[in-house]
PDBQT receptor file of N, H, CA, C and O in Angstrom, charges set to zero:
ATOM      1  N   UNK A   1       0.837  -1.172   0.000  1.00  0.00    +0.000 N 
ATOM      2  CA  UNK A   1       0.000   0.000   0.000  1.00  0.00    +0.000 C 
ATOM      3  C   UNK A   1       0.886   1.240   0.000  1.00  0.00    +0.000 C 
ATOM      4  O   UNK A   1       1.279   1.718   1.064  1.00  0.00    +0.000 OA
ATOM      5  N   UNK A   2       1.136   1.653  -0.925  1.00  0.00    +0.000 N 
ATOM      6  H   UNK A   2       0.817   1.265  -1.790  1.00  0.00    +0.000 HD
ATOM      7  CA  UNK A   2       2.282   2.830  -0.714  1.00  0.00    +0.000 C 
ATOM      8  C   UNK A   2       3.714   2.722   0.048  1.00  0.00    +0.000 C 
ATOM      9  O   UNK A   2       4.677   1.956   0.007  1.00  0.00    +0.000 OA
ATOM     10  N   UNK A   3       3.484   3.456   0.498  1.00  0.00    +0.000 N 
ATOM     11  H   UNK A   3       2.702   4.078   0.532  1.00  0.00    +0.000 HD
ATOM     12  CA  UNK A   3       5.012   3.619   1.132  1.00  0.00    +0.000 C 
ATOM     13  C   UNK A   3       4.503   2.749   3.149  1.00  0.00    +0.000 C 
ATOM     14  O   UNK A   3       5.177   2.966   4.155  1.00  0.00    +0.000 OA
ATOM     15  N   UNK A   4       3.508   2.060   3.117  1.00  0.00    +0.000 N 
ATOM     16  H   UNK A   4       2.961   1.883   2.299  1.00  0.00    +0.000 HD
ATOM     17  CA  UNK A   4       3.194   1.214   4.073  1.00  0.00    +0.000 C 
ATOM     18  C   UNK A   4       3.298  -0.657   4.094  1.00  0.00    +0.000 C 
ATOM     19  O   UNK A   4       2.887  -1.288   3.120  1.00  0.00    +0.000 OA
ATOM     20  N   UNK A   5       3.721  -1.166   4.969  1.00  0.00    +0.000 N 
ATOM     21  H   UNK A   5       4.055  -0.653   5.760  1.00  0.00    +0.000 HD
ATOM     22  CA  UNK A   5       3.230  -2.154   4.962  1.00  0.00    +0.000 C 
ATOM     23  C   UNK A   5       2.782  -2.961   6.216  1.00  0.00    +0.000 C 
ATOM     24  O   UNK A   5       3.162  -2.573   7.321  1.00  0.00    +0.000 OA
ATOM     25  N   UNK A   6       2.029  -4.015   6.108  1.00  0.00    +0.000 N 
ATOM     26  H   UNK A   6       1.720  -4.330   5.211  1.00  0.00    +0.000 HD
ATOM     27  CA  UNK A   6       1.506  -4.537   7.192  1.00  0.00    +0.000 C 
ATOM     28  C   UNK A   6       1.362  -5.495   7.657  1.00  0.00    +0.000 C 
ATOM     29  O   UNK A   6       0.392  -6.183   7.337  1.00  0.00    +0.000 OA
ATOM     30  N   UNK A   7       2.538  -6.041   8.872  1.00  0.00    +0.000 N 
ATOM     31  H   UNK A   7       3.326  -5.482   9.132  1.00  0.00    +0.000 HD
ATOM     32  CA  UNK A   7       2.514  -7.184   9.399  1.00  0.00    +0.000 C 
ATOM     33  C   UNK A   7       1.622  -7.975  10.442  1.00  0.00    +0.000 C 
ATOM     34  O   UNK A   7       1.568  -7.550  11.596  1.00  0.00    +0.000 OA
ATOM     35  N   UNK A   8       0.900  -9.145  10.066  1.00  0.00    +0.000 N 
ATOM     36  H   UNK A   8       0.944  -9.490   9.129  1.00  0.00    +0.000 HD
ATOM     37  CA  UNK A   8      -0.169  -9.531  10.804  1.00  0.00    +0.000 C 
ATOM     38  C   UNK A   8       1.014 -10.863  11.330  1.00  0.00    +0.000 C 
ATOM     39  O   UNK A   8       1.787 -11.480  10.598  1.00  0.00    +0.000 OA
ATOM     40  N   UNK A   9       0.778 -11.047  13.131  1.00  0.00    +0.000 N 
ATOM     41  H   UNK A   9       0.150 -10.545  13.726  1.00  0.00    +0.000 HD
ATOM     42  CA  UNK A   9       1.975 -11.911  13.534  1.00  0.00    +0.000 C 
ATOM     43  C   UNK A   9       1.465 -12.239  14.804  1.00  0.00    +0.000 C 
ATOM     44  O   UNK A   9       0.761 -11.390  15.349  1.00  0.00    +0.000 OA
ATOM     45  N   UNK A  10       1.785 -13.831  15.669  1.00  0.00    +0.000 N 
ATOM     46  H   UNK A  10       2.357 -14.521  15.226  1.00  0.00    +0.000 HD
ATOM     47  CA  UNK A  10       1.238 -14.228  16.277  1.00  0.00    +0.000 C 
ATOM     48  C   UNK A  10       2.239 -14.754  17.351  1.00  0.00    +0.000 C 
ATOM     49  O   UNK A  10       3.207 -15.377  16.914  1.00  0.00    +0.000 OA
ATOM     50  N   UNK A  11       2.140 -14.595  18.608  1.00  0.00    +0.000 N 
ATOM     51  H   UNK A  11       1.353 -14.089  18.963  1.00  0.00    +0.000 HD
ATOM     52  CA  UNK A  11       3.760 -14.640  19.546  1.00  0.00    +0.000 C 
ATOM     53  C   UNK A  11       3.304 -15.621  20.645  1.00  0.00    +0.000 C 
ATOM     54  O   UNK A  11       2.292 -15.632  21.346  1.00  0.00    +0.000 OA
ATOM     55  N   UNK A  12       4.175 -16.291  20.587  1.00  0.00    +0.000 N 
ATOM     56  H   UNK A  12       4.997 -16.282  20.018  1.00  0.00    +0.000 HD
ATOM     57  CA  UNK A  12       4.017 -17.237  22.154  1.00  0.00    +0.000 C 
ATOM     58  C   UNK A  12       5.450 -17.382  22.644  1.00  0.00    +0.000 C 
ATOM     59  O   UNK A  12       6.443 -17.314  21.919  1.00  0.00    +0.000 OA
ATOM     60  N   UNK A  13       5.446 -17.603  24.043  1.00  0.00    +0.000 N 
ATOM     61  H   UNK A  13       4.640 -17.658  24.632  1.00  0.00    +0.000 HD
ATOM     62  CA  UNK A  13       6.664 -17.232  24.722  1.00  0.00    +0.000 C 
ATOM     63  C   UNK A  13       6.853 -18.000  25.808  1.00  0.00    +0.000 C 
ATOM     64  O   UNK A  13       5.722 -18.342  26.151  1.00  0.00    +0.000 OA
ATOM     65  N   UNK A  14       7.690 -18.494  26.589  1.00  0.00    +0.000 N 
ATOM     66  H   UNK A  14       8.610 -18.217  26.310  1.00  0.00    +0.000 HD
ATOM     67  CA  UNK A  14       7.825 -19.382  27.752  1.00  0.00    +0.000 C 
ATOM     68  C   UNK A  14       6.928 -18.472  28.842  1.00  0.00    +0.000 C 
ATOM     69  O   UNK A  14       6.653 -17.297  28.599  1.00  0.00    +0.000 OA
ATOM     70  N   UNK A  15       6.612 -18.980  29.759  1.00  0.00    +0.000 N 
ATOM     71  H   UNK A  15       6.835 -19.935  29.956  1.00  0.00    +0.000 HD
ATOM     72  CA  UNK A  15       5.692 -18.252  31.039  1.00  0.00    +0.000 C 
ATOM     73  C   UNK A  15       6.159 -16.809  31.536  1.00  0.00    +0.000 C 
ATOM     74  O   UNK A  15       7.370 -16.592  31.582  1.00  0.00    +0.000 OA
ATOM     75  N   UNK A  16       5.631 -16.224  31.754  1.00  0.00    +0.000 N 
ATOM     76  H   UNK A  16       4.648 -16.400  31.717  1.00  0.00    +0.000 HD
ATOM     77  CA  UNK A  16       6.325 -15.268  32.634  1.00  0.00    +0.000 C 
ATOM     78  C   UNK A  16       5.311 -15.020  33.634  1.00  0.00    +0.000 C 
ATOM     79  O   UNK A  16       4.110 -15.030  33.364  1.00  0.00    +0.000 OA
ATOM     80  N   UNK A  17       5.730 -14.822  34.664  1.00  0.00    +0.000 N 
ATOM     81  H   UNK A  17       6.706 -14.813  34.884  1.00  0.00    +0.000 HD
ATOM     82  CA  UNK A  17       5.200 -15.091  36.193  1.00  0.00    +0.000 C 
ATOM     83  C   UNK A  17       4.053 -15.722  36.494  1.00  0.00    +0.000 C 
ATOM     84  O   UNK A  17       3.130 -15.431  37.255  1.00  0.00    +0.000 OA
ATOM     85  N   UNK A  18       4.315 -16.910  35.558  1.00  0.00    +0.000 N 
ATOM     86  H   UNK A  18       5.065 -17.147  34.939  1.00  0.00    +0.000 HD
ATOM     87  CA  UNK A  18       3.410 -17.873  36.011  1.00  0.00    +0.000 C 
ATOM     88  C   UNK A  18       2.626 -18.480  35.015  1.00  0.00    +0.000 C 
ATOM     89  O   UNK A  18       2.253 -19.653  35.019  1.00  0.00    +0.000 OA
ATOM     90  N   UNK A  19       2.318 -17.347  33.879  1.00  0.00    +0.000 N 
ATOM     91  H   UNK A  19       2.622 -16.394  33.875  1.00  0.00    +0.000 HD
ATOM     92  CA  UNK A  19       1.514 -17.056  33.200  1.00  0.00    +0.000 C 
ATOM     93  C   UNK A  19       1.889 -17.546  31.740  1.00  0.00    +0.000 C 
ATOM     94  O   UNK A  19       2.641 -16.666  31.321  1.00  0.00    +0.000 OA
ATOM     95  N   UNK A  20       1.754 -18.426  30.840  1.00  0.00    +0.000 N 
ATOM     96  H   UNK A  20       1.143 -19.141  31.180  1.00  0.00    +0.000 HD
ATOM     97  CA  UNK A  20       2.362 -18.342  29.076  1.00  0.00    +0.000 C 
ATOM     98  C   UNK A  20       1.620 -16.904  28.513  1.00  0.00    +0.000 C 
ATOM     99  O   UNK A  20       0.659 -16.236  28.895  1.00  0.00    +0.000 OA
ATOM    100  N   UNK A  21       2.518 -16.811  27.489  1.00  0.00    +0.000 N 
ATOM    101  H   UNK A  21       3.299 -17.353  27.179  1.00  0.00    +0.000 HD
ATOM    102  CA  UNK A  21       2.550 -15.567  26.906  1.00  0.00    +0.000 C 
ATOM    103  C   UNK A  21       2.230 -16.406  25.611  1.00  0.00    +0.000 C 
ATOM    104  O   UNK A  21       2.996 -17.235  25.120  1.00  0.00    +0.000 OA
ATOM    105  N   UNK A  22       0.488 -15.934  24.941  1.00  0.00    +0.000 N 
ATOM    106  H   UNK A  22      -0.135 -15.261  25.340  1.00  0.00    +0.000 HD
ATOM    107  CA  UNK A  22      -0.095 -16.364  23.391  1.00  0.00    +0.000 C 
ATOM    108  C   UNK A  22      -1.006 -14.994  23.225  1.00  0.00    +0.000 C 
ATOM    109  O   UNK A  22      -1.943 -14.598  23.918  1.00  0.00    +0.000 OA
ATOM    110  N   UNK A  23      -0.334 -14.365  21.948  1.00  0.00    +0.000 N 
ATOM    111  H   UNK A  23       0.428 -14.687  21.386  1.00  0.00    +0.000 HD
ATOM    112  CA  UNK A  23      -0.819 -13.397  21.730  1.00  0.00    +0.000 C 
ATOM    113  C   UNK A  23      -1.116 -13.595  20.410  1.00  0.00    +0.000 C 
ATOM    114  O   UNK A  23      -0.564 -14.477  19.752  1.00  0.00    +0.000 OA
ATOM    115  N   UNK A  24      -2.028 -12.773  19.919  1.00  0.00    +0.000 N 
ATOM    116  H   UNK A  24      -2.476 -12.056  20.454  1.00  0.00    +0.000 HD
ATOM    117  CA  UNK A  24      -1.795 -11.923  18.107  1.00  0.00    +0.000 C 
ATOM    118  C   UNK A  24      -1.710 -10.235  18.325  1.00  0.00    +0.000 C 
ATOM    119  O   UNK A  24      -1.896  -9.516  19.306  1.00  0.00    +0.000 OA
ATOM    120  N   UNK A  25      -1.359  -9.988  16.999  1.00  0.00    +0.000 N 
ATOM    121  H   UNK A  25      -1.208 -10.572  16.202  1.00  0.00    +0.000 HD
ATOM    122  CA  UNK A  25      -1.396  -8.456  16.684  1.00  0.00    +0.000 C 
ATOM    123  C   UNK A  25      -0.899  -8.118  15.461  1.00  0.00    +0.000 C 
ATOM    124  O   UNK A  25      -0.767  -8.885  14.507  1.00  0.00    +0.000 OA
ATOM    125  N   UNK A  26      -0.593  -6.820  15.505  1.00  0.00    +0.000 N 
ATOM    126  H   UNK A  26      -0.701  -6.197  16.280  1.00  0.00    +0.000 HD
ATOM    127  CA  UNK A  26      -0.293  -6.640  14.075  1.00  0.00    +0.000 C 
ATOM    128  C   UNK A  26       0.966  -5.233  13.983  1.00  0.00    +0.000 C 
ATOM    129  O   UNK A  26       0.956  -4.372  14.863  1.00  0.00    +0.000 OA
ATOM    130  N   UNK A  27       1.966  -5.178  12.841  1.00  0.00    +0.000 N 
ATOM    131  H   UNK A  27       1.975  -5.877  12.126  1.00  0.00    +0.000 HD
ATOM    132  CA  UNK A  27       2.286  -4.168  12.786  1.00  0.00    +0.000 C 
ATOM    133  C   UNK A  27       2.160  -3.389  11.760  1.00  0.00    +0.000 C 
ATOM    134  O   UNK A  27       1.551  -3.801  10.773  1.00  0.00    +0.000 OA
ATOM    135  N   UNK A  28       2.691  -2.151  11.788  1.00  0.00    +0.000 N 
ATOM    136  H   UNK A  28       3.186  -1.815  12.590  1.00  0.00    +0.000 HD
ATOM    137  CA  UNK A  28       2.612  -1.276  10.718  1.00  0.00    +0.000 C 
ATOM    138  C   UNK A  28       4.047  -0.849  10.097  1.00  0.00    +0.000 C 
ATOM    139  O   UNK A  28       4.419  -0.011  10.919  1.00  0.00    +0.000 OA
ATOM    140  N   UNK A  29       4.961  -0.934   9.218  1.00  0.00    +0.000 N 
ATOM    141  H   UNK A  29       4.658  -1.614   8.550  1.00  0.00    +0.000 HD
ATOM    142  CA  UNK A  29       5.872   0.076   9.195  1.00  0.00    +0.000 C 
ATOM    143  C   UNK A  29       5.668   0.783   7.632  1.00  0.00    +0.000 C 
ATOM    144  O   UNK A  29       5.018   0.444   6.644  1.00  0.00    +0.000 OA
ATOM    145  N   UNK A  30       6.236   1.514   7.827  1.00  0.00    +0.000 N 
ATOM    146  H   UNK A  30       6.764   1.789   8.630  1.00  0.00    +0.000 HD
ATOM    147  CA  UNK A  30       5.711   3.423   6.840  1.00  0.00    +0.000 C 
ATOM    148  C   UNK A  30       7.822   3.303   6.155  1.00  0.00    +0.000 C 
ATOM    149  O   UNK A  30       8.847   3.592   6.773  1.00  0.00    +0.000 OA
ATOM    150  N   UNK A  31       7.686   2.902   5.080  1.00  0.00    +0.000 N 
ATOM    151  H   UNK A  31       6.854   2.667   4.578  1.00  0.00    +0.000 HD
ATOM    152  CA  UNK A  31       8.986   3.286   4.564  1.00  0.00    +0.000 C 
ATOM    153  C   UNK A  31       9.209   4.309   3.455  1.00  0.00    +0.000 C 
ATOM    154  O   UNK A  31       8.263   4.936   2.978  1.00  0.00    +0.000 OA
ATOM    155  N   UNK A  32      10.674   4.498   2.982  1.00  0.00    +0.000 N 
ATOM    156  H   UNK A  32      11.443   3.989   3.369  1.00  0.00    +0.000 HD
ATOM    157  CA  UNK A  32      10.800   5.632   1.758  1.00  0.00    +0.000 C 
ATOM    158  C   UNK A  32      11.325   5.165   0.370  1.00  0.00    +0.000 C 
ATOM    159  O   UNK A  32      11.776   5.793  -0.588  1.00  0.00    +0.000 OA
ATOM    160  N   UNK A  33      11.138   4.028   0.567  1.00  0.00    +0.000 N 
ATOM    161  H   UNK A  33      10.772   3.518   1.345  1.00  0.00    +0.000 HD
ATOM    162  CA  UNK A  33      11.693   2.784  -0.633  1.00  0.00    +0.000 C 
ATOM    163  C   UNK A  33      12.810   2.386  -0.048  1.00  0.00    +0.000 C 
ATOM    164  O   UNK A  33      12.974   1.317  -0.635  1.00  0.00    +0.000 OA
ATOM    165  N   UNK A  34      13.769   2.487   0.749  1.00  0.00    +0.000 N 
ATOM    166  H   UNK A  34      13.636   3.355   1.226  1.00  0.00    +0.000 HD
ATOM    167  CA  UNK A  34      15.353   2.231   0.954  1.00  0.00    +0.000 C 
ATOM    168  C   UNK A  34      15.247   1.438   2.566  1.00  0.00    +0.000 C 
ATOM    169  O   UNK A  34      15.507   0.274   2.870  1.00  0.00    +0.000 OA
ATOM    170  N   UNK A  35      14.631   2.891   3.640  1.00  0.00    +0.000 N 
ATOM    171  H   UNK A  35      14.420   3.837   3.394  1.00  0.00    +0.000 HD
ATOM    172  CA  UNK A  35      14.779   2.256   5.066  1.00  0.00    +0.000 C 
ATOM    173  C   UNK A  35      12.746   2.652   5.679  1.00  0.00    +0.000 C 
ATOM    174  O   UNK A  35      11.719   3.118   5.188  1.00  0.00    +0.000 OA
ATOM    175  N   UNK A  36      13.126   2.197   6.716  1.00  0.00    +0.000 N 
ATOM    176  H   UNK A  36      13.961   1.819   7.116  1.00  0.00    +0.000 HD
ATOM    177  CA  UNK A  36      12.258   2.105   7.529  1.00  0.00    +0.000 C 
ATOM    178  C   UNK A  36      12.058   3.534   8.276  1.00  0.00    +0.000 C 
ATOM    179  O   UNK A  36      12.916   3.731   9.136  1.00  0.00    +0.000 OA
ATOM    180  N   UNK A  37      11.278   4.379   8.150  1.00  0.00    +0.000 N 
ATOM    181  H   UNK A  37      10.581   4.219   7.451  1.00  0.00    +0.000 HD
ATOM    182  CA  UNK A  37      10.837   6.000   8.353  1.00  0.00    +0.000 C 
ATOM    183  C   UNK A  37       9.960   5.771   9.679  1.00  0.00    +0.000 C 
ATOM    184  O   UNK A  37      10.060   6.608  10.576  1.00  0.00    +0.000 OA
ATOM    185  N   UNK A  38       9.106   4.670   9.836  1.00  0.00    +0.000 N 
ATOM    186  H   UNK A  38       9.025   3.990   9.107  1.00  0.00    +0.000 HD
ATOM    187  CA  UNK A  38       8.406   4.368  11.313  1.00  0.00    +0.000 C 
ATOM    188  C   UNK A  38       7.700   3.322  11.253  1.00  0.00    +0.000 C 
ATOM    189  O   UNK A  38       7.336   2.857  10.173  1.00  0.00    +0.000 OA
ATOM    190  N   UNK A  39       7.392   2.780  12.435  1.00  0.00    +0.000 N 
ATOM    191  H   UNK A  39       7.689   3.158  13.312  1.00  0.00    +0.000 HD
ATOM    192  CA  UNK A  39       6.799   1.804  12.799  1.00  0.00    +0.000 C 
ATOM    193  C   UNK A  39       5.887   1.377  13.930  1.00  0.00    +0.000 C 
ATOM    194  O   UNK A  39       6.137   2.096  14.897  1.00  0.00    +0.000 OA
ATOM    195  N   UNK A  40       4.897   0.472  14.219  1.00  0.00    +0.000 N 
ATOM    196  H   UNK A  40       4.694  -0.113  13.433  1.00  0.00    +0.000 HD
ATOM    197  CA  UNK A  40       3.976   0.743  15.082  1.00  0.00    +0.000 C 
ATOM    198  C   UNK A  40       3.042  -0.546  15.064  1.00  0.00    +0.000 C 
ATOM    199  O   UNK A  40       2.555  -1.117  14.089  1.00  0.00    +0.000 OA
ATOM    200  N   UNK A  41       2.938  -0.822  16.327  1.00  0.00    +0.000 N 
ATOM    201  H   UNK A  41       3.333  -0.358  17.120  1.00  0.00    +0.000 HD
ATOM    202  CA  UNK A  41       2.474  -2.127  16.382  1.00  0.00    +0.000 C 
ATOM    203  C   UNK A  41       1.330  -2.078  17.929  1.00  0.00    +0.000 C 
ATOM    204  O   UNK A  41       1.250  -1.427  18.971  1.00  0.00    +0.000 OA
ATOM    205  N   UNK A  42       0.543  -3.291  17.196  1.00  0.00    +0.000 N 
ATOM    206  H   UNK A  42       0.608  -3.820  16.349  1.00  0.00    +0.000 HD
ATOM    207  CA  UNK A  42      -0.588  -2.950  17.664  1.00  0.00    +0.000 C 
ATOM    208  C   UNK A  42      -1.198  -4.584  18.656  1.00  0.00    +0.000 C 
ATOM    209  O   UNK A  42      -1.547  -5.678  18.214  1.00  0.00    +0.000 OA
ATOM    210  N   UNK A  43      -1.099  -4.059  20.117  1.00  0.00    +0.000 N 
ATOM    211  H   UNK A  43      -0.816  -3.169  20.476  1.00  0.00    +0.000 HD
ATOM    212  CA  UNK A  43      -1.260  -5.588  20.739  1.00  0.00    +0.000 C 
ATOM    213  C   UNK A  43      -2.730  -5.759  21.209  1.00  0.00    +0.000 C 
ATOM    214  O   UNK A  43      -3.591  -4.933  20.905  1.00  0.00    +0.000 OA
ATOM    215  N   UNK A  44      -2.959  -6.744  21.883  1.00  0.00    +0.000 N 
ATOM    216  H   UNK A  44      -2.260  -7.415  22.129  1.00  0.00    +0.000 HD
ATOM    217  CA  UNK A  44      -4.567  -6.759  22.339  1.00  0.00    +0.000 C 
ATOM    218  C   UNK A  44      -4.632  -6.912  23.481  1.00  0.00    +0.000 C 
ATOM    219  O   UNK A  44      -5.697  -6.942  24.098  1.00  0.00    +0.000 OA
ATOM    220  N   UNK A  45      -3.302  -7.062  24.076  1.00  0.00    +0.000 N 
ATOM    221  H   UNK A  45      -2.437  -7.038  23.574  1.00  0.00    +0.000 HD
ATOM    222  CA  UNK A  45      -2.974  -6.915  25.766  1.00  0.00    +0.000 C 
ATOM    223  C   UNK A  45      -1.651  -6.952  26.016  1.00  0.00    +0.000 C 
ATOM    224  O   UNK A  45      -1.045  -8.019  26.115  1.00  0.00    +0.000 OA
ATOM    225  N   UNK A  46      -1.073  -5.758  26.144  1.00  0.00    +0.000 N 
ATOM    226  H   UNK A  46      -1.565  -4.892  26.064  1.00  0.00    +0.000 HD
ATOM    227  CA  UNK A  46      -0.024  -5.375  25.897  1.00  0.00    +0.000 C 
ATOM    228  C   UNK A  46       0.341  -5.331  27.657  1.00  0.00    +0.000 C 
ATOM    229  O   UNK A  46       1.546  -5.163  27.839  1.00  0.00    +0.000 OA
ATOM    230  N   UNK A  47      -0.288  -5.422  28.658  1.00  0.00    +0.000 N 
ATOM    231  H   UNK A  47      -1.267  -5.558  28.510  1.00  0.00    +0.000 HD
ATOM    232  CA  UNK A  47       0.421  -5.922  29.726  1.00  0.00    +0.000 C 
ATOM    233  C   UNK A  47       0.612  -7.001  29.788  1.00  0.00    +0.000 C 
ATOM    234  O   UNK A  47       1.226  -7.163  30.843  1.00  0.00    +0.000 OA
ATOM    235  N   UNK A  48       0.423  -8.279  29.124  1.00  0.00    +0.000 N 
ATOM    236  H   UNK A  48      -0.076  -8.147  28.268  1.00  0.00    +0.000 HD
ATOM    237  CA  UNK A  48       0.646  -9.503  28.883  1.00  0.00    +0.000 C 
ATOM    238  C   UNK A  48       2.121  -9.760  28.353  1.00  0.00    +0.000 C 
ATOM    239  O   UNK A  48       2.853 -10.720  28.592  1.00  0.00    +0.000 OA
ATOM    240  N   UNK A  49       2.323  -8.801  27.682  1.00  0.00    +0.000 N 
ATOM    241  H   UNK A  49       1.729  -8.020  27.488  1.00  0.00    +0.000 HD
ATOM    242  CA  UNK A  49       3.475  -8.782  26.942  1.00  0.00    +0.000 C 
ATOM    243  C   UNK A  49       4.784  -8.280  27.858  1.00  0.00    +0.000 C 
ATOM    244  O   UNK A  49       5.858  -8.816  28.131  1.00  0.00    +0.000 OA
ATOM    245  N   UNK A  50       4.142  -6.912  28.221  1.00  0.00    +0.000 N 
ATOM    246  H   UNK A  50       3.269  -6.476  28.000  1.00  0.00    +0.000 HD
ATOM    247  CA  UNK A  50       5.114  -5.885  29.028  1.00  0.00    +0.000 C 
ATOM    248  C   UNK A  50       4.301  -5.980  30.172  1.00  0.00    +0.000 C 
ATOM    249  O   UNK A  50       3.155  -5.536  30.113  1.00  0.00    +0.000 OA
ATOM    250  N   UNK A  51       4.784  -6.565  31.345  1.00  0.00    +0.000 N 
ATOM    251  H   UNK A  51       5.715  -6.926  31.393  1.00  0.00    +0.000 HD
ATOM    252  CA  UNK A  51       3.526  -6.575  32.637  1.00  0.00    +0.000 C 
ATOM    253  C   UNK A  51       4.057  -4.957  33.260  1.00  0.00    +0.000 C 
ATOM    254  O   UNK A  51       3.284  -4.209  33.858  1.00  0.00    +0.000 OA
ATOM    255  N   UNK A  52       5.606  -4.602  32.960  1.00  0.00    +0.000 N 
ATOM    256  H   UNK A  52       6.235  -5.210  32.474  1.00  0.00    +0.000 HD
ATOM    257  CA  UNK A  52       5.508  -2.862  33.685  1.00  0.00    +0.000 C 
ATOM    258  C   UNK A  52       4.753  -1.828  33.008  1.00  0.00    +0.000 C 
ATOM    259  O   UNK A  52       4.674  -0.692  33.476  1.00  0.00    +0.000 OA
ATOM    260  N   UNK A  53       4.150  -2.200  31.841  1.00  0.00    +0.000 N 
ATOM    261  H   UNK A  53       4.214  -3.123  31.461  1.00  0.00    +0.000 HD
ATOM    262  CA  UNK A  53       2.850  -0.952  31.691  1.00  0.00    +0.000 C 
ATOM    263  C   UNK A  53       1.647  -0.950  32.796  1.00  0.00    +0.000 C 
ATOM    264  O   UNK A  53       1.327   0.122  33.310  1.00  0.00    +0.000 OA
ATOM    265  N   UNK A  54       1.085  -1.980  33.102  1.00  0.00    +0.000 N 
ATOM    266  H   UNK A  54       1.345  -2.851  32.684  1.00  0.00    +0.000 HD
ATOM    267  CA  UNK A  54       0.541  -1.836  34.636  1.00  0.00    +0.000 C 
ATOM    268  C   UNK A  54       1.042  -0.841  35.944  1.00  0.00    +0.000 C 
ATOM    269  O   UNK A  54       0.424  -0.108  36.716  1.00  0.00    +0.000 OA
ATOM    270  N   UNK A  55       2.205  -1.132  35.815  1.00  0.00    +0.000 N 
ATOM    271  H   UNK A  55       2.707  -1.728  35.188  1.00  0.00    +0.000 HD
ATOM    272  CA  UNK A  55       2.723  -0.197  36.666  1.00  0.00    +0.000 C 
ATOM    273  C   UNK A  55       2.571   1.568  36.238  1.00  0.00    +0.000 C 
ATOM    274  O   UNK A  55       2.815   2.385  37.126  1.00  0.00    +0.000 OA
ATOM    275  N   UNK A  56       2.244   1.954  35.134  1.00  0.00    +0.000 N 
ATOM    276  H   UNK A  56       2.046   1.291  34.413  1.00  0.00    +0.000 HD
ATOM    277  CA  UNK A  56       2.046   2.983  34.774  1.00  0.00    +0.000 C 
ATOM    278  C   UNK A  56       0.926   3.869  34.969  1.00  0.00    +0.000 C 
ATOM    279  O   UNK A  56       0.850   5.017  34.533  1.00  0.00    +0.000 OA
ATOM    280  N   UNK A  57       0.146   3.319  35.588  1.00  0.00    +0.000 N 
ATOM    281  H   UNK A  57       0.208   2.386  35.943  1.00  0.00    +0.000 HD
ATOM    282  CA  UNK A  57      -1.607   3.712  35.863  1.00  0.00    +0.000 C 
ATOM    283  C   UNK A  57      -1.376   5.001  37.336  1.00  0.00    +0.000 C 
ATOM    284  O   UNK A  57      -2.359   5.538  37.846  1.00  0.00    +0.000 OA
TER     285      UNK A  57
């Protein structure tokens, strides 16, 4: 899609505190034909992933 593209990707991970880590999501990155200009990704429980965003409240 232009100067976008879009990764659809699915993560599982050994436990972390106790817990397995099975996610989906998706990313975005925005290039200029050569490199990577930005990127951005999109979780569906992103304290699952990162449990110190909880701590951020």
């Amino acid at each position: 899609m232009g100067n976008r593209a879009v990764l659809r990707w699915y993560l599982t991970a050994a436990e972390l505190d106790g817990k397995p880590v099975s996610q989906h999501g998706c990313s975005v990155v925005e290039h200029d034909g050569k490199r990577i200009t930005r990127m951005w990704t999109y979780y569906p429980d992103v304290a699952q992933v990162f449990p110190a965003v909880l701590q951020l409240e």
